[in-house]
C-alpha positions in Angstrom: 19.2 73.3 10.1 20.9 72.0 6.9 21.0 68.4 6.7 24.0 67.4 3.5 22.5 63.5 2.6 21.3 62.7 5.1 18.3 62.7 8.0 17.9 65.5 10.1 20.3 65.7 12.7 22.4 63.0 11.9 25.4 63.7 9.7 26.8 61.0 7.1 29.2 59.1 8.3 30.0 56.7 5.7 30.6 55.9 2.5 29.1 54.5 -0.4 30.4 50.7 0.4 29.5 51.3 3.9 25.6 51.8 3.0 25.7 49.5 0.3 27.2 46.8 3.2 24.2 47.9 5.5 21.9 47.7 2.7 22.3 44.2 2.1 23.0 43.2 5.6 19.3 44.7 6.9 17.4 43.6 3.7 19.2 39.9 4.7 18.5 40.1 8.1 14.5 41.2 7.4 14.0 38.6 5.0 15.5 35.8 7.9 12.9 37.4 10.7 10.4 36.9 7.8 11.5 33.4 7.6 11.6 32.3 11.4 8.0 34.2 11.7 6.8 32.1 9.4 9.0 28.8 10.7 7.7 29.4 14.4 10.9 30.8 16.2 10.8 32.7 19.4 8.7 36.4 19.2 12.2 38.2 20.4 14.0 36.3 17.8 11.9 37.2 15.0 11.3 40.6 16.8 15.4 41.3 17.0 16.6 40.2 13.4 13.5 42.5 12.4 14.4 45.2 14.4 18.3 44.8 13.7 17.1 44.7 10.4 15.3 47.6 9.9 17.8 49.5 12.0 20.0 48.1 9.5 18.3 49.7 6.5 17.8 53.8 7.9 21.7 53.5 8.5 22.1 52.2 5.1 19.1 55.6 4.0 20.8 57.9 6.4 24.2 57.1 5.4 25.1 56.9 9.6 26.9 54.4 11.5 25.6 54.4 15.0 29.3 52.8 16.0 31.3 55.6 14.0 29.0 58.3 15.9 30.4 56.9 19.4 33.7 56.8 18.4 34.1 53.2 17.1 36.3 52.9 13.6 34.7 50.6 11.5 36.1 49.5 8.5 33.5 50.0 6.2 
């Protein structure tokens, strides 16, 4: 199975400004689960923001929108 860029099985779906945009929004959203770990917020806060996070980030690697691969147009 060939993968072109990106993970196996998942085909890119985005662009360059589309992964930099998810870049930068999982690396923010890591570093404020960091934070409210380390403020005392709620586990399932700190749990989401981490996991949005990091979900986040392997869009950003795989260059794949989970919205754009059920048929949602995004604009970035």
């Amino acid at each position: 199975m060939g993968v072109e860029g990106g993970m196996a099985g998942l085909r890119p779906n985005i662009g360059r400004a589309g992964r930099v945009l998810r870049l930068v929004l999982g690396l923010l959203l890591l570093g404020a689960a960091a934070a409210g770990g380390w403020l005392g917020w709620p586990l399932v806060l700190v749990l989401g923001l981490a996991a949005g996070g990091a979900f986040a980030v392997f869009e950003a690697k795989a260059g794949w929108c989970a919205a754009r691969a059920c048929g949602i147009n995004t604009r970035i």
